[in-house]
C-alpha positions in Angstrom: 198.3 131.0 97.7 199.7 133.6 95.8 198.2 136.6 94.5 199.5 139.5 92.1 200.9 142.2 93.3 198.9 145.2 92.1 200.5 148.5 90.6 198.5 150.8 93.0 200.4 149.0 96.1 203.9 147.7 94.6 204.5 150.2 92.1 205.0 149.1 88.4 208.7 149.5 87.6 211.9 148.2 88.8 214.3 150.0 91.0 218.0 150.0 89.4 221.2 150.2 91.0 222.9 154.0 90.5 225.7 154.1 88.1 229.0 155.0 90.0 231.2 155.6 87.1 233.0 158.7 88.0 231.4 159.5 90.9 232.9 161.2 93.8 233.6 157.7 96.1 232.0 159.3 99.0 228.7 160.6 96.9 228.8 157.1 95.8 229.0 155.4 99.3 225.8 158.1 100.1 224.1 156.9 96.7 224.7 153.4 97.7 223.4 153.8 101.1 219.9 155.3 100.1 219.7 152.5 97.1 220.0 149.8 100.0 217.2 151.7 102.1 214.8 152.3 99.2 215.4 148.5 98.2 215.0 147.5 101.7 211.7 149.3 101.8 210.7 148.0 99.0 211.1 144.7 99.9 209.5 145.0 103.6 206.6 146.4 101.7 205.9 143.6 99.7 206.9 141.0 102.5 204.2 142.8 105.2 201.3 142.9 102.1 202.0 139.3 101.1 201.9 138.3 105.6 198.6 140.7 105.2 197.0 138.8 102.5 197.7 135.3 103.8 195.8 136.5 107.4 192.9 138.3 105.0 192.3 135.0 103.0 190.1 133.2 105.4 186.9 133.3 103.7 187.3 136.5 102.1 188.8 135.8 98.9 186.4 132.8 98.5 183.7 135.2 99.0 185.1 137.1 96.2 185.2 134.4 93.6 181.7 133.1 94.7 180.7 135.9 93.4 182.6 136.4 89.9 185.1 138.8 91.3 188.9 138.4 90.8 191.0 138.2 93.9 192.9 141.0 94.5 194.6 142.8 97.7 192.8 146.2 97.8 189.4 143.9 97.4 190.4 142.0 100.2 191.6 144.3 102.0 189.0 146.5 101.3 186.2 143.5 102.4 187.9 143.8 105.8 188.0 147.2 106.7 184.4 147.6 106.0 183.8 144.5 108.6 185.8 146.4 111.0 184.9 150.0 110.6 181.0 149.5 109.8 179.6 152.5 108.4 182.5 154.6 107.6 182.6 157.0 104.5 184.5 155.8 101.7 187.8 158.5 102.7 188.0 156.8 106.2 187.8 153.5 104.6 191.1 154.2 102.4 192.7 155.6 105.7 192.3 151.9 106.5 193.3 150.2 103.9 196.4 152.2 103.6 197.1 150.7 107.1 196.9 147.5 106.3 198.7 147.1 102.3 199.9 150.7 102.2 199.6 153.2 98.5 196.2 152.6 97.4 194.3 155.6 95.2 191.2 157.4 96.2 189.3 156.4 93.0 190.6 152.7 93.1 189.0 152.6 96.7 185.9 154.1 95.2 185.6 152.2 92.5 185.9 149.0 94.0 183.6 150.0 97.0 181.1 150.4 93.6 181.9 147.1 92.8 181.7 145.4 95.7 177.9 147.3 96.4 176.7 146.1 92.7 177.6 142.2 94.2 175.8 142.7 97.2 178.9 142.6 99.4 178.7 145.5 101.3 175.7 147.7 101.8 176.0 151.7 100.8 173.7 154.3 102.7 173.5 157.7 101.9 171.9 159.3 104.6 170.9 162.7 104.0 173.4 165.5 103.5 176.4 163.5 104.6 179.0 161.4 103.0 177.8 157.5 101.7 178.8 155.3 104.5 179.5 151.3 103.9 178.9 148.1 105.7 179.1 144.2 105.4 175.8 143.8 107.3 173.5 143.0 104.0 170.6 140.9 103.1 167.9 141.8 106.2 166.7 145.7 105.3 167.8 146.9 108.7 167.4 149.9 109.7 169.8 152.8 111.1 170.3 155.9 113.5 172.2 158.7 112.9 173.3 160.7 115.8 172.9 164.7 114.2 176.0 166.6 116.5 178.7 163.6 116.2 177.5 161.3 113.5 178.0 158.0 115.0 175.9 155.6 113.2 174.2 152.2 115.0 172.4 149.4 113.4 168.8 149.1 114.1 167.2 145.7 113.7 164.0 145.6 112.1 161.1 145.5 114.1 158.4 143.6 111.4 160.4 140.2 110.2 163.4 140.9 108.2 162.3 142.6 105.1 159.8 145.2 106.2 158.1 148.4 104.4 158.5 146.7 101.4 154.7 146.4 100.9 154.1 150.3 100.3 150.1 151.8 101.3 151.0 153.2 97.1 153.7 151.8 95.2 153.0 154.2 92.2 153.7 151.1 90.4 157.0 150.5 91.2 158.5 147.3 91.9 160.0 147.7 95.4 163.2 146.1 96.1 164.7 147.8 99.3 163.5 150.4 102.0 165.7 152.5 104.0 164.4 153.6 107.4 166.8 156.6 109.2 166.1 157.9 112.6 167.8 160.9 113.7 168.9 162.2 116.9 171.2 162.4 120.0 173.5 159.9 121.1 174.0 159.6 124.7 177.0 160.9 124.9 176.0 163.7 123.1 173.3 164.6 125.1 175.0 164.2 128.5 178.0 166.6 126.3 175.2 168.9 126.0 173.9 169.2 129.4 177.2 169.1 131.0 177.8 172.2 128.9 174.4 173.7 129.9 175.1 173.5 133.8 178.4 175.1 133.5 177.3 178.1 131.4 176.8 181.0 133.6 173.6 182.0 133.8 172.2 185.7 132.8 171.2 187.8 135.8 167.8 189.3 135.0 167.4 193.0 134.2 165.4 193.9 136.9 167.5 192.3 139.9 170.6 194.7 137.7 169.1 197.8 138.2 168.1 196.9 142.2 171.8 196.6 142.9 173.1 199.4 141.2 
């Protein structure tokens, strides 16, 4: 299967060989040297994104066209790193995709996270005053926790059949289509941070017991 190579991970334009014509031989040799590297690099690019794409096609690009989307590599390569780093903000997501196919823009990841959250894909929360985090857990309403001194984020399987709280005591009239529960808090390994810290923090010697020893 063959997919094309987009600008944003290739680059559009062509490298060309230097001129040498009256060059100093030896700037030339240099010249031709770094020509051969840059065209070498070039070329191992393209060869790892094209091995990439082949191992990220397994379901992922039909996924993609199931849904009206075009098949392209920062889609699925997006599509991937959001199965493998569930709830990560949209900045840590490009770190990973510029792991996996390399150059990729900020906005392009944005924009296709946007796209991919309109097509029901992947799942965007934006729990309060933090960054918008993504998943590829969709479809059952679940529900999440949100550890307040590290922010690692778990799932939280709903606890009323798999669509609950959609049936609000006053809907104001609206038409309800999705509920988002958040429950804040410490991790464990937070908490046991916190009391480790606590234990080893010298404790204040009271006024009184000061004065009695001076």
């Amino acid at each position: 299967m063959k997919f094309e190579d987009p600008p944003e991970i290739i680059g559009a334009g062509k490298l060309r060989k230097p001129s040498l014509t009256g060059a100093n031989p030896r700037a030339g040799a240099r010249t031709t040297e770094r020509y051969a590297t840059i065209d070498r690099r070039r070329f191992l690019t393209k060869s790892r994104i094209g091995a990439i794409l082949i191992h990220m096609s397994d379901g992922v690009d039909q996924l993609l066209r199931e849904n009206g989307l075009q098949v392209t590599a920062q889609r699925m390569a997006i599509l991937r790193a959001v199965s493998a780093h569930p709830h990560a903000t949209a900045d840590e997501l490009a770190d990973d995709v510029r792991a996996l196919i390399g150059t990729i823009s900020r906005q392009a990841v944005y924009d296709t996270l946007s796209t991919l959250s309109d097509k029901n894909l992947i799942r965007r929360i934006q729990p309060a005053g933090s960054a918008a985090r993504f998943e590829d857990r969709v479809g059952d309403n679940h529900h999440h926790m949100i550890c307040r001194s590290c922010g690692i984020t778990c799932d939280v399987d709903c606890a009323v059949g798999e669509v609950p709280c959609l049936t609000a005591k006053q809907d104001h009239g609206f038409e309800i289509d999705e509920a988002e529960v958040i429950y804040w808090g410490q991790c464990p390994t937070c908490r046991a941070t916190k009391v480790t810290q606590l234990q080893a923090a010298p404790k204040a010697v009271p006024s009184e017991v000061q004065t009695a020893t001076r």
